[in-house]
Structure formats: structure tokens, C-alpha cells
N, C-alpha and C positions, 0 to 999 in steps of 0.2 A: 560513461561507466558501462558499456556495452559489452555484452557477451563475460561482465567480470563476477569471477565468481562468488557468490555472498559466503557468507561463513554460517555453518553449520549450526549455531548457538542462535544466529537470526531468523535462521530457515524453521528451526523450530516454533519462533512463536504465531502466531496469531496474529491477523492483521490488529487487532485493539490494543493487544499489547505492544505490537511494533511500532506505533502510531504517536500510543502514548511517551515510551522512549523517546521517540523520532522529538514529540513535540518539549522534551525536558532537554535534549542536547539543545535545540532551537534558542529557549529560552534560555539555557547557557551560555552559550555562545553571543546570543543580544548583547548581556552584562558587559560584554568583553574584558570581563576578568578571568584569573586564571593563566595557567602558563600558556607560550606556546606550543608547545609540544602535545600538550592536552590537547589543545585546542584543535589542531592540525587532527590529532586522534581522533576524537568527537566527532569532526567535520565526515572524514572515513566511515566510519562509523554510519553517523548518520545518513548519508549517501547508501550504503549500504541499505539500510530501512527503509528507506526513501524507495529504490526499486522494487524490494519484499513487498512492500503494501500495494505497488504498483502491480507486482506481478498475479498478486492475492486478490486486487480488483477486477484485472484482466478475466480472470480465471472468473470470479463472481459473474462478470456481466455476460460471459458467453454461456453462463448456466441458467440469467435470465429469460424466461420467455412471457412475454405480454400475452394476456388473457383480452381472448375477446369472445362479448357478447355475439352469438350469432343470429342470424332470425330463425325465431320459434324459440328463443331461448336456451339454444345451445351452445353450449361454451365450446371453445378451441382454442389454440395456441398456436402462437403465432412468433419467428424468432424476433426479439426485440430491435427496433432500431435508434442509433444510437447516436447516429450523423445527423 
């Protein structure tokens, strides 16, 4: 799904709210009820969601920076690492 463009209505939400979706097509789709055509949908769909959160995480973890204690009791920050 690389470089593909998400749709506008996804971009809007929130990663809790994308998440949350993301995990109700999942449990959908488990059932394997439903048509195909849905189903195929959903899947899109949720692929979709699936990078928004990813991209919504990215974006979180490069805003993180680890707090460190320094001596004398001075704080500083430090960029996080992740590897």
C-alpha cells in the first residue's frame, strides 16, 4: 500500500478512532460472513486505517523525547530510541 493515497474521511480521524474501526472491520471479516463484495470493501478500507494509525504513530514517536535524570538533578531530554 505504499505511497497510496488514504481517503480524506480516514485522514480526518484520530488514531483511537481509526483503530477502533480498523479493529470492528477485523472482527468482521473473522465471522466470514457477509458478502464478497463487502468483504473485498472492508478489507480496503481497513488497509487504509491500518497505514493512518501507522502514519499517526510515526508521527507520535518522533515527537517523543526520553527524559533523563541528570547529575545534580537536572533534567534534559534526550531524542528517544527506538531500535
Amino acid at each position: 500500500m505504499a505511497e497510496e493515497k488514504i481517503p480524506a474521511d480516514i485522514k480526518k480521524l484520530s488514531f483511537e478512532d481509526a483503530l477502533s474501526e480498523l479493529e470492528d472491520i477485523v472482527r468482521e471479516l473473522e465471522t466470514g460472513r457477509g458478502a464478497l463484495d463487502d468483504a473485498i470493501n472492508a478489507y480496503a478500507r481497513g488497509a487504509h486505517l491500518k497505514s493512518h494509525c501507522e502514519a499517526k504513530l510515526k508521527d507520535a514517536q518522533s515527537k517523543i523525547d526520553k527524559i533523563v535524570v541528570g547529575s545534580g538533578g537536572a533534567l534534559d531530554t534526550e531524542p528517544a530510541n527506538y531500535e
